[in-house]
C-alpha positions as CSV (number, residue, x, y, z in Angstrom):
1,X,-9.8,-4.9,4.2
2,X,-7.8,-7.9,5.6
3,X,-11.2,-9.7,6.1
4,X,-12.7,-8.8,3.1
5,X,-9.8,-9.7,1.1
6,X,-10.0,-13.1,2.6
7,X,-13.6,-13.6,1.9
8,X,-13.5,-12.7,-1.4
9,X,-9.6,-14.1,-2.6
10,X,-12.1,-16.4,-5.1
11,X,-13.6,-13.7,-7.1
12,X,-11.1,-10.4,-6.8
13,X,-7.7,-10.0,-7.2
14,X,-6.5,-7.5,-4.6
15,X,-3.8,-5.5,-5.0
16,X,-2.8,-2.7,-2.5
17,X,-1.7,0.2,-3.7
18,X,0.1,2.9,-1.6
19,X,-0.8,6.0,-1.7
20,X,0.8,9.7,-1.4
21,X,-0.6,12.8,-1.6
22,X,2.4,14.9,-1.2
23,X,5.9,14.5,-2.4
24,X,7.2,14.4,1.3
25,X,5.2,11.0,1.5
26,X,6.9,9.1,-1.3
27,X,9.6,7.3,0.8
28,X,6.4,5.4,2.5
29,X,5.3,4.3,-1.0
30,X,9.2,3.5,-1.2
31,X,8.9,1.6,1.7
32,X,6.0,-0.6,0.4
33,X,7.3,-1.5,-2.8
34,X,11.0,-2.5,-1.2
35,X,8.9,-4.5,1.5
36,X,7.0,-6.3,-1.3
37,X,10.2,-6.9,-3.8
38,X,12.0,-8.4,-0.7
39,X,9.1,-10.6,0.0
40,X,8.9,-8.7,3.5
41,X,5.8,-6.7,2.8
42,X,2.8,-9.1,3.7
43,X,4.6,-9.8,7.1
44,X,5.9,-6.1,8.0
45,X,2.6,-4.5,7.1
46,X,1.0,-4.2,10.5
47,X,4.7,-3.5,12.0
48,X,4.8,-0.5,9.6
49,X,2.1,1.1,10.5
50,X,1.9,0.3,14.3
51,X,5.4,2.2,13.9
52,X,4.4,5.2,12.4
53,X,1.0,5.7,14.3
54,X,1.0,3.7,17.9
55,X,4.3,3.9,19.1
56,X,6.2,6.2,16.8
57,X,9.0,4.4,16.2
58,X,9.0,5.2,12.6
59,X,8.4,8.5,12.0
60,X,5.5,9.6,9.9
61,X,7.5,11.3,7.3
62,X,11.1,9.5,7.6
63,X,14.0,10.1,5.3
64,X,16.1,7.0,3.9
65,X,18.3,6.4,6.9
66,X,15.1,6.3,9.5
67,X,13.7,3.5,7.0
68,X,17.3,1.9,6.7
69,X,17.4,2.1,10.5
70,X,14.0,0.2,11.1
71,X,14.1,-2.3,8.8
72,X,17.8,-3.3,10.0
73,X,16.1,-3.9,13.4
74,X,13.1,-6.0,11.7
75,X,15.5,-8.5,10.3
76,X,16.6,-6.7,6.8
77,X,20.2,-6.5,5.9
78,X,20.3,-2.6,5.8
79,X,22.4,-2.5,2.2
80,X,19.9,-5.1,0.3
81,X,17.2,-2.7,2.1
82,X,19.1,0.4,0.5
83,X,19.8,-1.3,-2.6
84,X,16.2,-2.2,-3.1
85,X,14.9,1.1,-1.8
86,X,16.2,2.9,-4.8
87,X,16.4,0.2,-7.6
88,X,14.4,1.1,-10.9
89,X,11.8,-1.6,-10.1
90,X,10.7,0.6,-6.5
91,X,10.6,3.9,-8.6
92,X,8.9,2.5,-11.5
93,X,5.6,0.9,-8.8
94,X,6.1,4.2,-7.0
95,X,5.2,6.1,-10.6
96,X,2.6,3.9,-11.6
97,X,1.2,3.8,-8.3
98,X,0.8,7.6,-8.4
99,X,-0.9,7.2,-12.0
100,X,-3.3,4.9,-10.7
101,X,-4.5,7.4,-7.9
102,X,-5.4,9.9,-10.2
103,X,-6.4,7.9,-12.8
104,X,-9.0,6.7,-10.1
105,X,-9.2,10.6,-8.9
106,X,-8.5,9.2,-5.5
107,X,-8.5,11.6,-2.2
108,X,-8.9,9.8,0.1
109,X,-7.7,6.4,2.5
110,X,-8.8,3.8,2.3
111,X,-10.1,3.8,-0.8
112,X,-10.0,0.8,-3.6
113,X,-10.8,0.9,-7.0
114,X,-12.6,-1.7,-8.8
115,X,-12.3,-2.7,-12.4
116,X,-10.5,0.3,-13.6
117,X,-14.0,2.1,-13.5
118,X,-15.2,2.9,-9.8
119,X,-13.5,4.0,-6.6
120,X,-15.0,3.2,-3.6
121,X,-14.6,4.8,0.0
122,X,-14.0,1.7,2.6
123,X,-14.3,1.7,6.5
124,X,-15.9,-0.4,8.4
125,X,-19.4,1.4,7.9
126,X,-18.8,1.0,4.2
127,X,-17.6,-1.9,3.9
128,X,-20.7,-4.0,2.1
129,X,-20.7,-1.3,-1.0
130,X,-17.3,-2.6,-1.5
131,X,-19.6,-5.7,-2.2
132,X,-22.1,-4.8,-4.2
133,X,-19.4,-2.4,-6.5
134,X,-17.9,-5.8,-6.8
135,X,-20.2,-7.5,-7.7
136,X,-22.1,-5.2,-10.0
137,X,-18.6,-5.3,-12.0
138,X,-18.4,-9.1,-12.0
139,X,-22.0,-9.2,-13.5
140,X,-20.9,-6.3,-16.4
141,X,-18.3,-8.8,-17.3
């Protein structure tokens, strides 16, 4: 998605969205959306999830204090982290992100939905109907 987001910056407006599909998974959205409001996201993305799936540092379903913990040691005053992490703003993405999943009916990751009418399954086999869904949209327009 990195790539294609590149490629295509001209023509779609990208806007990752994440994505839990139990309740025990809503301080990773939590996470995200204090990333992003402390302007930390774009550069801790990889960080995140090379802590939660290559060397475990983070783990895969952590309470407050685990998140406090890590970002403290990636350069995030722990209280501004906290703060953020349970502001109005965080909760308010967190709920709208979960009403854009189902809007989308989505069930599965990664996934990205395209002009509030298609969802579209991406890996790297998939990738080029992420194109032409795109596309086919831009021309509807």
């Amino acid at each position: 998605m990195t790539d294609w987001t590149k490629r295509n910056e001209a023509k779609a407006q990208v806007n990752f969205v994440p994505i839990a599909f139990q309740s025990s998974m809503a301080n990773l959205q939590k996470l995200y959306y204090t990333l992003e409001a402390l302007g930390k996201e774009k550069e801790l993305r990889r960080k995140v999830f090379s802590s939660i799936h290559d060397d475990h540092s983070l783990a895969q379903l952590p309470d407050v204090g685990q998140l406090a913990t890590w970002a403290e040691k990636n350069g995030i005053d722990k209280k501004k982290f906290l703060d953020t992490f349970n502001s109005f703003t965080v909760s308010a993405k967190v709920n709208r992100a979960n009403q854009l999943a189902s809007a989308y009916g989505v069930d599965a990751v990664p996934a990205v939905g395209v002009a509030g009418k298609y969802l579209v399954g991406v890996d790297a086999r998939r990738i080029n109907n992420l194109d032409t869904v795109v596309n086919m949209a831009l021309a509807a327009k």
